[in-house]
MOPAC internal coordinates of N, CA, C and O (Angstrom, degrees):
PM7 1SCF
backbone

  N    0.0000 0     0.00 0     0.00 0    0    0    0
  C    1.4465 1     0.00 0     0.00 0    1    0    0
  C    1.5145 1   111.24 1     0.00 0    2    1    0
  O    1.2310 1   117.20 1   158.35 1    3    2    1
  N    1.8354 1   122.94 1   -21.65 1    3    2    1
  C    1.3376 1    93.32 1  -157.17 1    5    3    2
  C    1.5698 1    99.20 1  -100.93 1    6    5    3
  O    1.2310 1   129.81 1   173.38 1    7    6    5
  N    1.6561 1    98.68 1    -6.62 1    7    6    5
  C    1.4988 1   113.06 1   169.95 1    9    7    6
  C    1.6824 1   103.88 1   -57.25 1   10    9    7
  O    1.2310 1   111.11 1   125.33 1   11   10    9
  N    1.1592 1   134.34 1   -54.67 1   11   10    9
  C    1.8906 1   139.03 1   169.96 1   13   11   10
  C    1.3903 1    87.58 1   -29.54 1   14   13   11
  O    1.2310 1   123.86 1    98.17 1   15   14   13
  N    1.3842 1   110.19 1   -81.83 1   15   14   13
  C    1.3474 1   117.33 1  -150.29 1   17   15   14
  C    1.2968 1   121.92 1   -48.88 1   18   17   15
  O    1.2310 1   118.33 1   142.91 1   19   18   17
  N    1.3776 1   120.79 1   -37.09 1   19   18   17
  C    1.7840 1   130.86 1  -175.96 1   21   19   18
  C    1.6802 1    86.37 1   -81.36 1   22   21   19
  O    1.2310 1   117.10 1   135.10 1   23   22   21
  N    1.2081 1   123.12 1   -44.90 1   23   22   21
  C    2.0302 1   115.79 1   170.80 1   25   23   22
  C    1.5265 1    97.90 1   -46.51 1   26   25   23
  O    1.2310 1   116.54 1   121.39 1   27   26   25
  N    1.2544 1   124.18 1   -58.61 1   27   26   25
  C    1.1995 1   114.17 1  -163.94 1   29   27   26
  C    1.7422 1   106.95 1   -62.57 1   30   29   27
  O    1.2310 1   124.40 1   126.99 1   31   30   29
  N    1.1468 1   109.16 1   -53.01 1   31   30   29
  C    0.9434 1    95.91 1  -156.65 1   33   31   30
  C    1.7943 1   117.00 1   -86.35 1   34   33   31
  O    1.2310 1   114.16 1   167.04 1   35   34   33
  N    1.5600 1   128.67 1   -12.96 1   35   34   33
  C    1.3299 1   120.10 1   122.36 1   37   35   34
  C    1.1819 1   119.43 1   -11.39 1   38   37   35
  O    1.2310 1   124.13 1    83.48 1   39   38   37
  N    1.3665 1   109.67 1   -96.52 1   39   38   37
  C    1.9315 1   103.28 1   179.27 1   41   39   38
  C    1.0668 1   126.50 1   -23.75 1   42   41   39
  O    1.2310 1   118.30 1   117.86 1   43   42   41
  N    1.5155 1   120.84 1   -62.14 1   43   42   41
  C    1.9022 1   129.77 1   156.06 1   45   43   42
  C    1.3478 1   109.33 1    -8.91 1   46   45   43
  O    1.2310 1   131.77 1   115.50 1   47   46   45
  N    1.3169 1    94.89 1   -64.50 1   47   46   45
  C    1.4353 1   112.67 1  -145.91 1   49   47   46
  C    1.9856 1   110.15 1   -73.86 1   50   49   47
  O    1.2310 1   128.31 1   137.92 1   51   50   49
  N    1.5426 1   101.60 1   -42.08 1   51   50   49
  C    1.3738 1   120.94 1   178.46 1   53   51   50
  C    1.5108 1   107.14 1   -63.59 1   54   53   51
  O    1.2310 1   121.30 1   138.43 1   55   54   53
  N    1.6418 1   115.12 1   -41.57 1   55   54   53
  C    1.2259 1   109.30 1   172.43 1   57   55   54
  C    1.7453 1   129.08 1   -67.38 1   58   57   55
  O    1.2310 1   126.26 1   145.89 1   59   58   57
  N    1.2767 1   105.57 1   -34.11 1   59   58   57
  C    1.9848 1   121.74 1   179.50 1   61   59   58
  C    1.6202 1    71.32 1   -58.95 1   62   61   59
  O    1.2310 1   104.00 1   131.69 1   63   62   61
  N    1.3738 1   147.09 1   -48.31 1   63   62   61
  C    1.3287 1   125.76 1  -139.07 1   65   63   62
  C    1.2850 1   119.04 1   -88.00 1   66   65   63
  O    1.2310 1   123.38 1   150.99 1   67   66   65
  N    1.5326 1   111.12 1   -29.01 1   67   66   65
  C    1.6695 1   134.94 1   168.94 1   69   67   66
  C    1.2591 1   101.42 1   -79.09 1   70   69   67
  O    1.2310 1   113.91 1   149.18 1   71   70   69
  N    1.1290 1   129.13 1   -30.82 1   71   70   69
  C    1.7311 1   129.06 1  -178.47 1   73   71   70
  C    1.5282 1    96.93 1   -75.15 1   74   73   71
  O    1.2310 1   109.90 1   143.80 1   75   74   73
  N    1.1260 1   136.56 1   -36.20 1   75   74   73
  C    1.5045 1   129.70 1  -159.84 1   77   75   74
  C    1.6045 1   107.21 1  -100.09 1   78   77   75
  O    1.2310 1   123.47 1   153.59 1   79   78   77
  N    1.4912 1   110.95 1   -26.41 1   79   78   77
  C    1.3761 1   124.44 1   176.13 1   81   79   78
  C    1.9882 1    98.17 1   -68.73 1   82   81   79
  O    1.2310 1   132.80 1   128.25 1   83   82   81
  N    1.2291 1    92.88 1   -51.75 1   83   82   81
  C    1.8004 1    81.69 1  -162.66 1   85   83   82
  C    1.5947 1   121.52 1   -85.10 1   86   85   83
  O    1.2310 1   124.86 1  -179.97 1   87   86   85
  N    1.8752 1   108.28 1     0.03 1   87   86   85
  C    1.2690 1   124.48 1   136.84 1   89   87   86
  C    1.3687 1   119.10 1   -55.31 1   90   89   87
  O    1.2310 1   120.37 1   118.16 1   91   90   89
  N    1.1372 1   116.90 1   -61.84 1   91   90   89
  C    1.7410 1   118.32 1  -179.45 1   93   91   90
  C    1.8966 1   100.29 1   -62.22 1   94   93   91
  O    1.2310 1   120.86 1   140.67 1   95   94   93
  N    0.8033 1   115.96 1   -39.33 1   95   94   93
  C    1.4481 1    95.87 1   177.91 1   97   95   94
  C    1.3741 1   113.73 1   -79.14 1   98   97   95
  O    1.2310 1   108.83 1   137.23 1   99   98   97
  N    1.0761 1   138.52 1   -42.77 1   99   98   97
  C    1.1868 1   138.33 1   140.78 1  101   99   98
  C    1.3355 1   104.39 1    -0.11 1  102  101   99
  O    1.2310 1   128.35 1    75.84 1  103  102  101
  N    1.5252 1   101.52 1  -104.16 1  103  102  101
  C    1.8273 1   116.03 1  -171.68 1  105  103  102
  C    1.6608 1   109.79 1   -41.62 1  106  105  103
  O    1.2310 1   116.90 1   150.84 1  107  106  105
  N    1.3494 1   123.50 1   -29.16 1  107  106  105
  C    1.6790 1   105.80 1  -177.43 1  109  107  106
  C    2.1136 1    90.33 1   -85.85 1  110  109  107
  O    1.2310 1   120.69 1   155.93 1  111  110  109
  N    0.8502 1   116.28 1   -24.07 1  111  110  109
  C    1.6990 1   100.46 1   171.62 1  113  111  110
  C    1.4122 1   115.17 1   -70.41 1  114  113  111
  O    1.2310 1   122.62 1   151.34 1  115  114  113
  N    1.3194 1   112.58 1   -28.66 1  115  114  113
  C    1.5401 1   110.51 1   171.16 1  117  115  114
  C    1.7156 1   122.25 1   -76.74 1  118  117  115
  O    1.2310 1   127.35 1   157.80 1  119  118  117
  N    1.3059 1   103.47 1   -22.20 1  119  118  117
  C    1.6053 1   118.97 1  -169.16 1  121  119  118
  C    1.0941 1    79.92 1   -84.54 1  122  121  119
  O    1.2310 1   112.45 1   104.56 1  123  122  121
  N    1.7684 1   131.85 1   -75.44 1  123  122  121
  C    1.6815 1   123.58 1  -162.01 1  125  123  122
  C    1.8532 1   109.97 1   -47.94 1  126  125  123
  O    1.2310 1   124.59 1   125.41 1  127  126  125
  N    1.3909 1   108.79 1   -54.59 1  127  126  125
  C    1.9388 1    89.49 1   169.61 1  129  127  126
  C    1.7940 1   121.16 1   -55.07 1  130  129  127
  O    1.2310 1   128.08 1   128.64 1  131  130  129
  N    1.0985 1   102.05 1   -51.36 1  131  130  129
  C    1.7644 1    93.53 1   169.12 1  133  131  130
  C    1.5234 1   111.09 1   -55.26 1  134  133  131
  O    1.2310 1   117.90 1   155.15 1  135  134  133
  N    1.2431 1   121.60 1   -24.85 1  135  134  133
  C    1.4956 1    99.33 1  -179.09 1  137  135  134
  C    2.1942 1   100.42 1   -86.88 1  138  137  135
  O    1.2310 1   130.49 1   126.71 1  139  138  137
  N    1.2086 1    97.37 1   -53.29 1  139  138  137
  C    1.6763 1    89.58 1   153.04 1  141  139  138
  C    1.3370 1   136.03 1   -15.59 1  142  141  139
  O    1.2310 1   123.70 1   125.88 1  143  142  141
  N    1.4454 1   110.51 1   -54.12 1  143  142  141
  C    1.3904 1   126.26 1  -172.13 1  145  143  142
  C    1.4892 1   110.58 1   -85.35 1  146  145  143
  O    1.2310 1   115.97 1   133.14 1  147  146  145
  N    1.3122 1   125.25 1   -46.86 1  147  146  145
  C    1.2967 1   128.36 1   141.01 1  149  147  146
  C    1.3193 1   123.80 1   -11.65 1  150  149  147
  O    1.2310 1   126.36 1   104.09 1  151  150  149
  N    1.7050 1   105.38 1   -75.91 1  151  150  149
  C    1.5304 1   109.53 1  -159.49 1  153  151  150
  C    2.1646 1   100.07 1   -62.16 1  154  153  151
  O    1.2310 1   131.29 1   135.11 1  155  154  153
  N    1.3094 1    95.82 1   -44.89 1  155  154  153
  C    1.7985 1   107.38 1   171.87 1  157  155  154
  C    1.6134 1   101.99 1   -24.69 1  158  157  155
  O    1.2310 1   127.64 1   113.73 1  159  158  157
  N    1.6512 1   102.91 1   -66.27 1  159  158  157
  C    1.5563 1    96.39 1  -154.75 1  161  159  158
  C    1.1853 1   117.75 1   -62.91 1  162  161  159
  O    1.2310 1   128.94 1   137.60 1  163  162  161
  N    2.0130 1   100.38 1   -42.40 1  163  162  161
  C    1.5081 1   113.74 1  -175.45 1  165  163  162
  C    1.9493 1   103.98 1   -34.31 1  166  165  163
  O    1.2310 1   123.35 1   106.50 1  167  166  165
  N    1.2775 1   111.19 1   -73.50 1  167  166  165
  C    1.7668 1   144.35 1   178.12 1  169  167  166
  C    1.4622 1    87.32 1   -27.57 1  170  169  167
  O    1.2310 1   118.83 1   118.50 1  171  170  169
  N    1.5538 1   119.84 1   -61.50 1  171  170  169
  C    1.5590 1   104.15 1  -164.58 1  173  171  170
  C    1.6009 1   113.48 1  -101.31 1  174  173  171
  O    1.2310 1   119.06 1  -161.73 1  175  174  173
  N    1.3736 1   119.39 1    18.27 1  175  174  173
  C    1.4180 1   132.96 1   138.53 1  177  175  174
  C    1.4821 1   114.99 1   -59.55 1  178  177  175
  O    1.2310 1   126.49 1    95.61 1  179  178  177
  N    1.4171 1   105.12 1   -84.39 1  179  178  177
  C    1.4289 1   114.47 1   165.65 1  181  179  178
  C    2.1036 1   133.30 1   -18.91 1  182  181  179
  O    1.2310 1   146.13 1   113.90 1  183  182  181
  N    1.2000 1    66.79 1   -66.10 1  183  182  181
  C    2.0200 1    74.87 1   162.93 1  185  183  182
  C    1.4425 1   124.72 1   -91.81 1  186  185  183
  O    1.2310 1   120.30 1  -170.13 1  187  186  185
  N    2.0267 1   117.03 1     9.87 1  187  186  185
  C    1.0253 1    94.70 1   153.04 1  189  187  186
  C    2.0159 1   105.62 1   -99.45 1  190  189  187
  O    1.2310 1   132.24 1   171.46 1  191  190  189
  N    1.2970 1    93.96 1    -8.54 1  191  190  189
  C    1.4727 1    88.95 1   178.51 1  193  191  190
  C    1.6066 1   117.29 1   -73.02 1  194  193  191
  O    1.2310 1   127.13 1   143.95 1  195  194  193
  N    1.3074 1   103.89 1   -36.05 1  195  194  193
  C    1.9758 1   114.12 1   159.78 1  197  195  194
  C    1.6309 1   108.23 1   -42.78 1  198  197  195
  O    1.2310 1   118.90 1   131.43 1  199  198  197
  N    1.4372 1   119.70 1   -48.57 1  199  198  197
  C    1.2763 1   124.40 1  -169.27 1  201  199  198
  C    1.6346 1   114.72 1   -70.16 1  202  201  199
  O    1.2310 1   123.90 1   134.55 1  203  202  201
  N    1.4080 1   110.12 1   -45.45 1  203  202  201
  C    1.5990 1   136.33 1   157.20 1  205  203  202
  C    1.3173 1   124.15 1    -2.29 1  206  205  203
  O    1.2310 1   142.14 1    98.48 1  207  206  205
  N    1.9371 1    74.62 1   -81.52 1  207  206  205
  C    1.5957 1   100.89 1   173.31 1  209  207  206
  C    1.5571 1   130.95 1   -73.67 1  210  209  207
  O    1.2310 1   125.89 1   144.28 1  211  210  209
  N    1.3574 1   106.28 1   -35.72 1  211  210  209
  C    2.2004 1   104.29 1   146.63 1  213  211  210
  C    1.2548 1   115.45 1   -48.80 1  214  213  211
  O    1.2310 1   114.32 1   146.73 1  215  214  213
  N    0.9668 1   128.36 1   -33.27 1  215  214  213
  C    1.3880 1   128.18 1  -152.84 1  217  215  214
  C    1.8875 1    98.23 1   -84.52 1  218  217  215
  O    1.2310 1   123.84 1   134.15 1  219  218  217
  N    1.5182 1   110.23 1   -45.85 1  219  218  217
  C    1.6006 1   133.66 1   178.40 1  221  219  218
  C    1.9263 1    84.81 1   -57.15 1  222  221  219
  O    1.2310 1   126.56 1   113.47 1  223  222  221
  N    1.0090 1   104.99 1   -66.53 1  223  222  221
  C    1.6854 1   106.73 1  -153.38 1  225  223  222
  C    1.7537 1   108.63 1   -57.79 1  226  225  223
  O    1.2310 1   130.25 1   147.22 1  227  226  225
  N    1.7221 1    97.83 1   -32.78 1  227  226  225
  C    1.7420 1   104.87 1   171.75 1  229  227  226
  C    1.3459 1   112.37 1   -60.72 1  230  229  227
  O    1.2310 1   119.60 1   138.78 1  231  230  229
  N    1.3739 1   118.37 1   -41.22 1  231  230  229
  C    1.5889 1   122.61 1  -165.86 1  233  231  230
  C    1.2714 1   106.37 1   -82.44 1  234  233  231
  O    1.2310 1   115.75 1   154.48 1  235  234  233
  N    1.8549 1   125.67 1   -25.52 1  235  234  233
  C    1.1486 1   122.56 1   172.23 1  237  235  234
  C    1.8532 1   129.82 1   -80.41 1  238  237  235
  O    1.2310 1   138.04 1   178.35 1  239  238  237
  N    1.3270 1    82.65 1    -1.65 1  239  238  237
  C    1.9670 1   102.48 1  -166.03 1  241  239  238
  C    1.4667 1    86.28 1   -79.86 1  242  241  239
  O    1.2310 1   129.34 1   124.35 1  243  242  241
  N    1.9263 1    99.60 1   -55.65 1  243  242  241
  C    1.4799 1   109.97 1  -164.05 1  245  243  242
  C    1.4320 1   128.72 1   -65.19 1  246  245  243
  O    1.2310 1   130.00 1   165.41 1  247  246  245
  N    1.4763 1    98.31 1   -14.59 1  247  246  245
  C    1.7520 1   100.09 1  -174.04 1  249  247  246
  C    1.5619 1   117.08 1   104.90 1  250  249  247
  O    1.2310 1   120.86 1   174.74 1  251  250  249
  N    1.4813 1   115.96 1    -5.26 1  251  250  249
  C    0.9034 1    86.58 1  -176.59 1  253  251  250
  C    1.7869 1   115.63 1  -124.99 1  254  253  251
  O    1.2310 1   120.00 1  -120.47 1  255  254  253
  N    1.5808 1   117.61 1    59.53 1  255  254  253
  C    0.9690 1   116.13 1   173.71 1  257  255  254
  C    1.6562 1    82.70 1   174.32 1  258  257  255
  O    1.2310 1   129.35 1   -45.77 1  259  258  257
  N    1.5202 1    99.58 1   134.23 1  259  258  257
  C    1.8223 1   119.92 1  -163.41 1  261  259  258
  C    1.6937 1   101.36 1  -114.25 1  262  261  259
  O    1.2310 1   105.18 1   -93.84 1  263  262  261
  N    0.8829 1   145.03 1    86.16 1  263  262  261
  C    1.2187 1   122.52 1   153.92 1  265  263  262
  C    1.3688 1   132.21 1   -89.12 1  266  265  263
  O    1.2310 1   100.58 1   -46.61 1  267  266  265
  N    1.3508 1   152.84 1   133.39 1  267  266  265
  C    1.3880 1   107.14 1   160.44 1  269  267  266
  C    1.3064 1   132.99 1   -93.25 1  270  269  267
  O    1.2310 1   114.36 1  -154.22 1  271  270  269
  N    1.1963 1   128.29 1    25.78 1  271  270  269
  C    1.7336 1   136.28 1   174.98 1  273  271  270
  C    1.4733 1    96.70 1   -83.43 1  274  273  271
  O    1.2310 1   123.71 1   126.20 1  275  274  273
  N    1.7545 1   110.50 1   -53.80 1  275  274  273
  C    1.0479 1   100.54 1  -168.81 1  277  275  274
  C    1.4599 1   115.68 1   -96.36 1  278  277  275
  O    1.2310 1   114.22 1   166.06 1  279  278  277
  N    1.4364 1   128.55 1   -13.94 1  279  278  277
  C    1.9547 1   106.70 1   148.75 1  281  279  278
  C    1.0527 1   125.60 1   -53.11 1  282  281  279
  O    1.2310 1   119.84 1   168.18 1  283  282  281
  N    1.7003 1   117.91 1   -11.82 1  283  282  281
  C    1.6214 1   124.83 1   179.53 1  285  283  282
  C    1.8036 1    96.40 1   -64.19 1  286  285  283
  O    1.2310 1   120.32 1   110.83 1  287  286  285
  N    1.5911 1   116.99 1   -69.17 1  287  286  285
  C    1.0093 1   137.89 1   174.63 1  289  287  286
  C    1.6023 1   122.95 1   -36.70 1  290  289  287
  O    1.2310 1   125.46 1   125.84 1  291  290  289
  N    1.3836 1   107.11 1   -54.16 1  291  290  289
  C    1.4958 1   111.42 1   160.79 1  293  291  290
  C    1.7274 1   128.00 1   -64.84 1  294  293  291
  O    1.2310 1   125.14 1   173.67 1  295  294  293
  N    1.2046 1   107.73 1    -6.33 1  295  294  293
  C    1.2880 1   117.42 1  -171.87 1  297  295  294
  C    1.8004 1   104.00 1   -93.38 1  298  297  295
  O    1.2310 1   130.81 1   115.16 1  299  298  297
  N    1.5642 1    96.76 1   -64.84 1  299  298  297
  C    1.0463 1   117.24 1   167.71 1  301  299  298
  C    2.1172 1   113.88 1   -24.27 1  302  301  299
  O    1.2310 1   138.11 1   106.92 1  303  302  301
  N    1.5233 1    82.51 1   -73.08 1  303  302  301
  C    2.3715 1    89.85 1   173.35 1  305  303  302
  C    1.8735 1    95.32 1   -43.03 1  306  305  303
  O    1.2310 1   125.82 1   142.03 1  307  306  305
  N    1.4114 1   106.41 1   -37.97 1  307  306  305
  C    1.5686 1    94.70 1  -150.99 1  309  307  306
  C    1.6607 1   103.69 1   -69.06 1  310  309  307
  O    1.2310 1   123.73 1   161.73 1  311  310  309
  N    1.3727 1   110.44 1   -18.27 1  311  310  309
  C    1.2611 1   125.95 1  -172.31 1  313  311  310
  C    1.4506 1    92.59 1   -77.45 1  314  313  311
  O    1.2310 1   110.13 1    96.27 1  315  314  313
  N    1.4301 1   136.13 1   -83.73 1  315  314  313
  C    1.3459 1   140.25 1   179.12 1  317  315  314
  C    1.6117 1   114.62 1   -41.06 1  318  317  315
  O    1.2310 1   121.47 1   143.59 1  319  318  317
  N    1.4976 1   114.79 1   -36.41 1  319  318  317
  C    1.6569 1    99.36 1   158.24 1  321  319  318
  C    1.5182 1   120.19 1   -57.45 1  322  321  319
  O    1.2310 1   123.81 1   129.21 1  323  322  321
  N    1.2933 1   110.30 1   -50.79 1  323  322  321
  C    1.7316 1   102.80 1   170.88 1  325  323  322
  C    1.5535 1   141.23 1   -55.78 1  326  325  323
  O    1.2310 1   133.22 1   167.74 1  327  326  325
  N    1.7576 1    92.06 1   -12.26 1  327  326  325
  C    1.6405 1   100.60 1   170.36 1  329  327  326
  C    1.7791 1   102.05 1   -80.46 1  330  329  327
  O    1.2310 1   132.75 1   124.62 1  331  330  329
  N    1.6287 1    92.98 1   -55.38 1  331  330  329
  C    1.2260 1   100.24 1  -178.51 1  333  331  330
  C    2.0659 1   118.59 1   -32.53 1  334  333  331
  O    1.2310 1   130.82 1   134.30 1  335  334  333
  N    0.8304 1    96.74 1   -45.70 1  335  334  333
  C    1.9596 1   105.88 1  -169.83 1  337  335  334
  C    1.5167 1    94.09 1   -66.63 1  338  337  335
  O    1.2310 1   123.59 1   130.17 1  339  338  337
  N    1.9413 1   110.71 1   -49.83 1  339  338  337
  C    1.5992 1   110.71 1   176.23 1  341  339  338
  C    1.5726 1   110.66 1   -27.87 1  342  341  339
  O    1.2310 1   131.30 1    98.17 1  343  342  341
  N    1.7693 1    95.79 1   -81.83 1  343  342  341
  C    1.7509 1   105.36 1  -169.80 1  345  343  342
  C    1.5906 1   107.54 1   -51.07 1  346  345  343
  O    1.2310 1   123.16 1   141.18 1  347  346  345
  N    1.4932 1   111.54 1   -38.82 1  347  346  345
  C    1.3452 1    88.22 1  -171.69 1  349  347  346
  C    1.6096 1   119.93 1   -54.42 1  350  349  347
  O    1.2310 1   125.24 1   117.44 1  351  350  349
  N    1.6143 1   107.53 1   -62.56 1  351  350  349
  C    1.4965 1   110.08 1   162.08 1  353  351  350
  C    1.3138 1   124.73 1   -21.49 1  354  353  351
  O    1.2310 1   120.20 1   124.36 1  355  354  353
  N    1.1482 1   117.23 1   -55.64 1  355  354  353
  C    1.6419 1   127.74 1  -176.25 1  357  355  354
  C    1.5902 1    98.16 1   -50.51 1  358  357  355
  O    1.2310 1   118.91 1   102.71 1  359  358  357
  N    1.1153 1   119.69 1   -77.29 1  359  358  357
  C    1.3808 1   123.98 1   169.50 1  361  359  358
  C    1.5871 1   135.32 1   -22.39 1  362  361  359
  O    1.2310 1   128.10 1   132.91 1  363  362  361
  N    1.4828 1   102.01 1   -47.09 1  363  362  361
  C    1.7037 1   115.27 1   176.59 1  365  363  362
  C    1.4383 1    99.45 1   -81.25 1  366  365  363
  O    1.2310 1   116.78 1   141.16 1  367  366  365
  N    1.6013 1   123.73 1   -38.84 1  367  366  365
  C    1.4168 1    99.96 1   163.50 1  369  367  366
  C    1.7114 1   123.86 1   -54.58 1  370  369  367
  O    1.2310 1   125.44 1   142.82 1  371  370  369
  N    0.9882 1   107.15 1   -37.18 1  371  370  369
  C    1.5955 1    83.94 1  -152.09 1  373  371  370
  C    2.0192 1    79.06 1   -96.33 1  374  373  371
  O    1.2310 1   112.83 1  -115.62 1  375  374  373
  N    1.1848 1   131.14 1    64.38 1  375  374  373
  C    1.0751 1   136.00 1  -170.25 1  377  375  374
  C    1.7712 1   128.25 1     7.17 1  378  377  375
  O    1.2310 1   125.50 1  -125.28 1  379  378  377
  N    1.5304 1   107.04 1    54.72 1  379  378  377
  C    0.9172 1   121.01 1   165.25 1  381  379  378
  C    1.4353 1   131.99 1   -80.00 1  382  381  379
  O    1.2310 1   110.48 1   -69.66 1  383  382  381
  N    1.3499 1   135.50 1   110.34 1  383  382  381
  C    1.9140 1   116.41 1   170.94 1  385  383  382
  C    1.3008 1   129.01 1   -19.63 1  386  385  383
  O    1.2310 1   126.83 1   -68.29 1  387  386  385
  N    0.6147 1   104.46 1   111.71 1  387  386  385
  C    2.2024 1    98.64 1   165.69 1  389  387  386
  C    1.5168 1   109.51 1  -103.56 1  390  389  387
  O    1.2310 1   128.49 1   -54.12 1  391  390  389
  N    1.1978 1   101.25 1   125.88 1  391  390  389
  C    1.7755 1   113.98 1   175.36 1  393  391  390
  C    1.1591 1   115.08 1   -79.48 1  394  393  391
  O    1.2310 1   118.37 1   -60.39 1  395  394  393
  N    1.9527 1   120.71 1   119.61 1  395  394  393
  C    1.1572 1   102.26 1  -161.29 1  397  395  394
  C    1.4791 1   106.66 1   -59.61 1  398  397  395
  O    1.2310 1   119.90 1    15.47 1  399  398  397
  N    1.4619 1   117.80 1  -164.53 1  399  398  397
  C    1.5588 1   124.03 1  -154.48 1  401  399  398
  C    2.0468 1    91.04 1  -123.28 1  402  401  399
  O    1.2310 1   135.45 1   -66.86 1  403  402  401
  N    1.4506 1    87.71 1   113.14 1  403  402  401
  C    1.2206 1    91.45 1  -166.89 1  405  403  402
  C    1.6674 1   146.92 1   -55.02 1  406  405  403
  O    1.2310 1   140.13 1   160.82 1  407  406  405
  N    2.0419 1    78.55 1   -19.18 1  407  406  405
  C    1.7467 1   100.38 1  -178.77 1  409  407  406
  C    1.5075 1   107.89 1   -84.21 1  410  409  407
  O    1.2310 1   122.19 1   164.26 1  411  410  409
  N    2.1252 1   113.42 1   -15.74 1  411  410  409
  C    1.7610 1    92.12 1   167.31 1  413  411  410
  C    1.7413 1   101.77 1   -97.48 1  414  413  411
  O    1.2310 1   106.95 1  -147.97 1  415  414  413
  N    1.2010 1   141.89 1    32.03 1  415  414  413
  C    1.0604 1   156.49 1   179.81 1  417  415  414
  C    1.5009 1   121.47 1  -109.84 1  418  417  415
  O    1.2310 1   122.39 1  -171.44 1  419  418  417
  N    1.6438 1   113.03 1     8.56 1  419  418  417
  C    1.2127 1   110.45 1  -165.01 1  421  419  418
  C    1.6695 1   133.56 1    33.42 1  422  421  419
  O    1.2310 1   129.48 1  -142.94 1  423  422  421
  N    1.1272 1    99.34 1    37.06 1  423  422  421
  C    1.8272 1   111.70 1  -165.22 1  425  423  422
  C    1.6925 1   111.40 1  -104.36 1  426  425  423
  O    1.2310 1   126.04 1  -111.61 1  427  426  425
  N    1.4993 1   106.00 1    68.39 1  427  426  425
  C    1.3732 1   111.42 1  -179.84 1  429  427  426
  C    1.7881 1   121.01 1   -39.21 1  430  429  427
  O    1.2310 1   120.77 1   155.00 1  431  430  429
  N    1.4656 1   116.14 1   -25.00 1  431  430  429
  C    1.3706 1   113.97 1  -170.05 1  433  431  430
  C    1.1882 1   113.91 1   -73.06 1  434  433  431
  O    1.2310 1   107.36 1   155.14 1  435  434  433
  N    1.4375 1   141.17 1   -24.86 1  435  434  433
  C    1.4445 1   149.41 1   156.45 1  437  435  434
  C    1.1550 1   122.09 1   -41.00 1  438  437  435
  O    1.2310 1   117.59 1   151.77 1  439  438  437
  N    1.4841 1   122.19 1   -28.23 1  439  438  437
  C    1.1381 1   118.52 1  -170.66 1  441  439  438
  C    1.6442 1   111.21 1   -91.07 1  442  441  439
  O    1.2310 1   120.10 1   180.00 1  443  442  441

């Protein structure tokens, strides 16, 4: 009989262990898509806020929306685009690579 019983209770025991294993695998497949789903939104937050801010700088080129925080702000990129073209140039002269630039590349992972 006590041979049953340690059978039985092996089995018990092997099963709580496959039951708790294929919960835990479970929950890290559910955690890895939530972290998935996450990184998605963050990426398509981001590039709608990339899109946003063209959109601010079009309406401010065009006339038809004045701020001054944000002509400060638009001025400011316009300043860092002009370094930007500098180094790049600098670079293709002396025949260096230039990586394209990821925000006209639609390349959410840079950001």
């Amino acid at each position: 009989m006590a041979g049953k019983e340690t059978a039985d209770a092996v089995v018990d025991m092997l099963g709580r262990v496959l039951r708790a294993s294929r919960e835990g695998a479970e929950r890290v497949a559910r955690m890895g898509r939530e972290r998935l789903m996450l990184r998605r939104l963050r990426s398509d937050r981001d590039r709608l806020y990339r899109k946003l801010g063209k959109e601010v700088r079009e309406l401010l080129d065009a006339g038809e929306l004045e701020h001054p925080g944000l002509r400060r702000g638009v001025s400011r990129i316009a300043e860092i685009d002009a370094r930007v073209a500098e180094v790049e140039e600098l670079l293709r002269k002396s025949g260096e690579p230039v990586e394209p630039d990821p925000s006209e590349t639609g390349d959410s992972s840079a950001s």
